[in-house]
Structures are given as C-alpha cells and as structure tokens.
C-alpha positions in Angstrom: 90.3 80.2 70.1 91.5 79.3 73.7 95.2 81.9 72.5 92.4 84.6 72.0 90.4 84.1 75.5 93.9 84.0 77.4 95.1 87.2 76.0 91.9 89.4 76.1 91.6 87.9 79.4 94.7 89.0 80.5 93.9 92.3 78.6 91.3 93.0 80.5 93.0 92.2 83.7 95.5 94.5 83.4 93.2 97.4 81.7 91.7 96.9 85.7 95.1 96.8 87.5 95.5 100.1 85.7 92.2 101.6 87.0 93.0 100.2 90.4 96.4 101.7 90.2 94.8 105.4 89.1 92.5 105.3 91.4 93.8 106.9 94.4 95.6 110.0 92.3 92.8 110.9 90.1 90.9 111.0 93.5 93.4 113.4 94.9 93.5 115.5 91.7 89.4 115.6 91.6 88.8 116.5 95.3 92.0 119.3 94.9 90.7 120.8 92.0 86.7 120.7 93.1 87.9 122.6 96.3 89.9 124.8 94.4 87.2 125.9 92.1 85.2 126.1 95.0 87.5 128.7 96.8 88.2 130.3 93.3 84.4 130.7 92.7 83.6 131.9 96.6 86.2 134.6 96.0 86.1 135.6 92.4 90.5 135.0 91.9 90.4 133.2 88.7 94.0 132.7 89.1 95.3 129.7 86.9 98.7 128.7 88.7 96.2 128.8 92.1 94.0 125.5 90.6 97.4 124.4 89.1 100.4 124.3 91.7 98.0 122.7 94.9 96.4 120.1 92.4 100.5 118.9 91.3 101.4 119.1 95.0 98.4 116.3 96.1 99.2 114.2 93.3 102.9 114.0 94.0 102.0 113.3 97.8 99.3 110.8 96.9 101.6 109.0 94.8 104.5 109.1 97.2 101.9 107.7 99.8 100.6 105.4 97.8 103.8 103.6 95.5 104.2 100.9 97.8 100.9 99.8 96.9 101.0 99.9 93.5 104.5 98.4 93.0 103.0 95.8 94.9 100.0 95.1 92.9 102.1 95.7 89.5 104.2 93.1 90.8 101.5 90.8 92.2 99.5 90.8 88.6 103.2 90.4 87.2 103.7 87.3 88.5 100.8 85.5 89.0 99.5 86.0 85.3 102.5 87.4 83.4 105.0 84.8 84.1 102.8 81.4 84.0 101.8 82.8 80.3 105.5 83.4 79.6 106.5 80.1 80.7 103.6 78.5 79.5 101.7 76.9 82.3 
C-alpha cells in the first residue's frame, strides 16, 4: 500500500513538473496564434503558412529563453525525488 502512494505520488509530481515546464511555450503559441487570427480575420488573408511560420518562430524563442529554467526544474525534481526513491531513502 505505502509502494503505491510513493509512486502515484511521484506520478503526480512529475505529471505537474511537466505542466510547469509547458507552460510558458504553450503561452507563446496561444497569444501568437490568437493575434494571428486576429490580423488574419481584420484582413480577410487566410493564408496558412502566415498562422504557421510566426507561431514556430515564438516557440523556438520562448524555449531558447526559457531552457535554463526548465533544465533546472527537471533537474531539481530529479534529484530531490528521483534519486532518494532510487537509493531508497
């Protein structure tokens, strides 16, 4: 019983270190794309490579901004509830 609470536990941990982690790009994408559609629908160019090409370009730039923080909190959930399950403690 006490095997089953540690690992859905930790399951449910990580599950929100992953939210956390997605966070800021799927921001990026949603605010991109809304004011893309909004331009799109204020000028009538229903252009798919126009929502496309600006929506890759802030996700790559989010993520480049934001890596350090998310290696960081990988690394952080890593070993402060990864390794103490491995070894045992």
């Amino acid at each position: 019983m006490l095997d089953e609470v540690i690992f859905f536990d930790t399951l449910r941990q990580g599950l929100w270190i992953s939210v956390i982690i997605s966070l800021p790009i799927l921001t990026a994408a949603l605010i991109t794309g809304v004011s893309i559609g909004l331009v799109q629908a204020l000028t009538s160019i229903q252009e798919m490579t126009l929502t496309f090409v600006p929506k890759l370009a802030a996700i790559v730039i989010v993520f480049w901004m934001s890596m350090g923080f998310m290696t960081q909190t990988l690394v952080s959930f890593f070993h402060n509830r990864i390794v103490p399950l491995i070894i045992g403690g």
